[in-house]
Residue frames as a rotation matrix with the C-alpha (Angstrom) as fourth column:
UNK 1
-0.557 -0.783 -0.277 -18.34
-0.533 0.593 -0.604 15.39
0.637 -0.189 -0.748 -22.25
UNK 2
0.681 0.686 -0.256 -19.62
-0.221 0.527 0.821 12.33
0.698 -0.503 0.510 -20.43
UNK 3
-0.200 -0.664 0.720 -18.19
-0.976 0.201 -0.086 11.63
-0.087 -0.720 -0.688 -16.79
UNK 4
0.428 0.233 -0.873 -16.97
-0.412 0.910 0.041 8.31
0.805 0.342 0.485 -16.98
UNK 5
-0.632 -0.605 -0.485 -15.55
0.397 0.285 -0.872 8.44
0.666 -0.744 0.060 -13.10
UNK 6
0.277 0.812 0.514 -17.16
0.195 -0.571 0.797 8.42
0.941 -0.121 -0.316 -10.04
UNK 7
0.702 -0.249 0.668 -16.78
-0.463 -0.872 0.161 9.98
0.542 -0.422 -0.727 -6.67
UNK 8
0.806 -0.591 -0.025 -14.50
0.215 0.253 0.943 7.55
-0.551 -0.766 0.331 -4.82
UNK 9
0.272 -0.592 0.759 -12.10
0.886 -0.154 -0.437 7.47
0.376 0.791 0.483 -8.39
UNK 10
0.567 0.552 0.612 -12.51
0.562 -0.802 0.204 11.11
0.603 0.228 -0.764 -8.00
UNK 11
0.898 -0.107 0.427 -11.96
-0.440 -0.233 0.867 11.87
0.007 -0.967 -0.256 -4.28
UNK 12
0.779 -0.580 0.238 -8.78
0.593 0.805 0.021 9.19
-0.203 0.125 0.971 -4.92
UNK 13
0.214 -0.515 0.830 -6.98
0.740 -0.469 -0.482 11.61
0.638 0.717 0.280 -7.69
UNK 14
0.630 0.343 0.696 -7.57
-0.029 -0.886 0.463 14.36
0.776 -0.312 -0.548 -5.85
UNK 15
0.853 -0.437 0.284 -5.53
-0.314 0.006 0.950 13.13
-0.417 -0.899 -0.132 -2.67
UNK 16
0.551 -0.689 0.471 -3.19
0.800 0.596 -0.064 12.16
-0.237 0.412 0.880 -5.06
UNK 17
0.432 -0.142 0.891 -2.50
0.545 -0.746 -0.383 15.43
0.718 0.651 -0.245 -6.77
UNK 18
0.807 0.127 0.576 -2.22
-0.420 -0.562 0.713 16.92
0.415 -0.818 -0.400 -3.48
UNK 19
0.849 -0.500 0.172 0.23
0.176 0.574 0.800 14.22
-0.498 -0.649 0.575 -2.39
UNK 20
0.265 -0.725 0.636 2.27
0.962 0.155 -0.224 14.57
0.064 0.671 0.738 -5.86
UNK 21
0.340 -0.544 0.767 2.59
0.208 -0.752 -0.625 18.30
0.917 0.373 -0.143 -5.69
UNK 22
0.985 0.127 0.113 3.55
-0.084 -0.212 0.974 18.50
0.148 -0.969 -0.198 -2.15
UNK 23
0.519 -0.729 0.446 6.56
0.433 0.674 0.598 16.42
-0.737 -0.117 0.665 -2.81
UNK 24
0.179 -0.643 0.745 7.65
0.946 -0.096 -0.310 18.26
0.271 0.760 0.591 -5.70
UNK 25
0.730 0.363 0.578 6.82
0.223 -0.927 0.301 21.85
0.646 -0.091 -0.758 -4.31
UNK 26
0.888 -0.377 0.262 8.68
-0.335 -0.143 0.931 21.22
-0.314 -0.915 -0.253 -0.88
UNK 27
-0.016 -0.913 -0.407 12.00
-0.965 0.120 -0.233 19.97
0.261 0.389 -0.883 -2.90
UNK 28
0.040 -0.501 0.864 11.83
-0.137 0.854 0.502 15.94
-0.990 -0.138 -0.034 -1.73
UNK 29
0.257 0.007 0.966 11.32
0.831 0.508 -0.225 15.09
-0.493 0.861 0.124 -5.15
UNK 30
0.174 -0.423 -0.889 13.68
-0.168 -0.903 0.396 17.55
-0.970 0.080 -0.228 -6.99
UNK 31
-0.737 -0.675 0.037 14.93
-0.200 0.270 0.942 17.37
-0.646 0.687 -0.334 -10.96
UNK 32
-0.744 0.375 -0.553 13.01
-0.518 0.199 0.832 15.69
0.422 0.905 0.047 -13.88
UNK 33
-0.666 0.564 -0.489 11.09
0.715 0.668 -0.204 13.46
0.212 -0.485 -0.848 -11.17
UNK 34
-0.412 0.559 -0.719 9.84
0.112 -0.752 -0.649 16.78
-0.904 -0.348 0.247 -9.63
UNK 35
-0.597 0.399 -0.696 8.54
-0.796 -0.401 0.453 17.99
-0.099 0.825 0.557 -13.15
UNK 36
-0.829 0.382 -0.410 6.77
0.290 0.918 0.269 14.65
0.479 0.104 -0.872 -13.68
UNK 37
-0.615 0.413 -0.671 5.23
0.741 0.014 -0.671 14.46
-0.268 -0.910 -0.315 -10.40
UNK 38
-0.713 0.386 -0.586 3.93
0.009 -0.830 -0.558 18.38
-0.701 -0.403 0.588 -10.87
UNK 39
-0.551 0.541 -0.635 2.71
-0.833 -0.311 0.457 17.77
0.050 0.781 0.622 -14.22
UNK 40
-0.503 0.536 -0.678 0.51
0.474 0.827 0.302 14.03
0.723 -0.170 -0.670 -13.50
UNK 41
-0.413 0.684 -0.601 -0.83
0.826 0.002 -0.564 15.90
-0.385 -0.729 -0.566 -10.43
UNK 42
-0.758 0.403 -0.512 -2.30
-0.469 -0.883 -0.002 18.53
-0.453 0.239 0.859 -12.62
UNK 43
-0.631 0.683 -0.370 -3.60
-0.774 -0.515 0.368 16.47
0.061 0.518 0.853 -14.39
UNK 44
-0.594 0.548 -0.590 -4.94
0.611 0.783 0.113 14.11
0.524 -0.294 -0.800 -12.31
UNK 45
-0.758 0.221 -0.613 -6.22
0.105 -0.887 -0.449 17.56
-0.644 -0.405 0.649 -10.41
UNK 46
-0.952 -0.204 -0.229 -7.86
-0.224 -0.047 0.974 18.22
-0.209 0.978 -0.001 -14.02
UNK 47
-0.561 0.629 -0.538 -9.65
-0.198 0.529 0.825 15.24
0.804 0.569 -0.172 -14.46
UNK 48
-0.506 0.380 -0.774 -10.78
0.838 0.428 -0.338 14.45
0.203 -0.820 -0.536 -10.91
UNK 49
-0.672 0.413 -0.615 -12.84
-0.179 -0.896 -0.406 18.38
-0.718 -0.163 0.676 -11.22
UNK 50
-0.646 0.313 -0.696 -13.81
-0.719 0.054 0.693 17.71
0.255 0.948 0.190 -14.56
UNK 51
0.280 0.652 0.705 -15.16
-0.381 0.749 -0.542 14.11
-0.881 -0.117 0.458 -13.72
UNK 52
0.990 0.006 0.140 -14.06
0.088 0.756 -0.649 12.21
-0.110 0.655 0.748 -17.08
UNK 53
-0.310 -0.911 0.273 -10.77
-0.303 0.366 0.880 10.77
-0.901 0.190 -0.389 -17.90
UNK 54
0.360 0.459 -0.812 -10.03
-0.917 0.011 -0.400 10.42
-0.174 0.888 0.425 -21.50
UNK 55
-0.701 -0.603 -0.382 -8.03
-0.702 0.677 0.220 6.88
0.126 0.422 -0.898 -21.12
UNK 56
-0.546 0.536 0.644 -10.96
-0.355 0.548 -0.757 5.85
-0.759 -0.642 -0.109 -19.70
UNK 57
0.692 0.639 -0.336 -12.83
-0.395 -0.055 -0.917 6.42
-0.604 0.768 0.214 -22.80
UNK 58
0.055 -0.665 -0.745 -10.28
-0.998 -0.070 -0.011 5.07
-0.045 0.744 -0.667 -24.77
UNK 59
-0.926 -0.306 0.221 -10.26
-0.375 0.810 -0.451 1.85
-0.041 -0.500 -0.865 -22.76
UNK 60
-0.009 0.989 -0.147 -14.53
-0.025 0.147 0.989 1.70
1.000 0.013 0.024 -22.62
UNK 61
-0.548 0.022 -0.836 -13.89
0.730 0.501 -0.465 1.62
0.409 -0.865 -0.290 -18.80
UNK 62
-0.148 0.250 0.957 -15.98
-0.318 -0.928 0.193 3.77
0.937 -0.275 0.217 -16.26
UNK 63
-0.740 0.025 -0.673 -16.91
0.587 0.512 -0.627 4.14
0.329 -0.858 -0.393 -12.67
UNK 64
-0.699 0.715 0.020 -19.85
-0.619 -0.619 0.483 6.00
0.358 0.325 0.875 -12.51
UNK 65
-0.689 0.483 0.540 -22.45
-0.060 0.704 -0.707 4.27
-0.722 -0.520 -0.456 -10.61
UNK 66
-0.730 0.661 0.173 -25.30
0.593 0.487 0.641 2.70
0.340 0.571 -0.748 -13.08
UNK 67
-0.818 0.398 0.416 -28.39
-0.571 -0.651 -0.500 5.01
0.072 -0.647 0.759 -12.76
UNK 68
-0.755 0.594 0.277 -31.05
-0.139 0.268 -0.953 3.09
-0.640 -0.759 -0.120 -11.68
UNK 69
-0.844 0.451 -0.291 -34.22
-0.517 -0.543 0.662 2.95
0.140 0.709 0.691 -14.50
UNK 70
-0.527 0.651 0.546 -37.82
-0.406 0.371 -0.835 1.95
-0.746 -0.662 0.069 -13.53
């Protein structure tokens, strides 16, 4: 697999996941919303370890700084 995301993208999801399961864990967000919520912050959790996102690749899109080439 090629990472097609880079660390801010990353570091983004990550506070996200954290935000989304908080809310569903602690009951504000309760019902089908709560299931949602738990299952988008896995896998934004997922991909933001991993380092590639497959809509990206679907889309051609990345963030990934450019590496430099002399």
């Amino acid at each position: 697999m090629k990472k097609n995301m880079g660390s801010t993208d990353r570091l983004v999801r990550l506070l996200l996941s954290f935000a989304m399961a908080t809310l569903a864990l602690t009951g504000l967000v309760t019902g089908t919303l709560g299931i949602i919520l738990l299952a988008a912050a896995g896998i934004f959790l997922l991909t933001s370890i991993v380092g590639m996102c497959p809509i990206y690749t679907l889309i051609s899109f990345n963030t990934c700084p450019r590496k430099k080439t002399v």
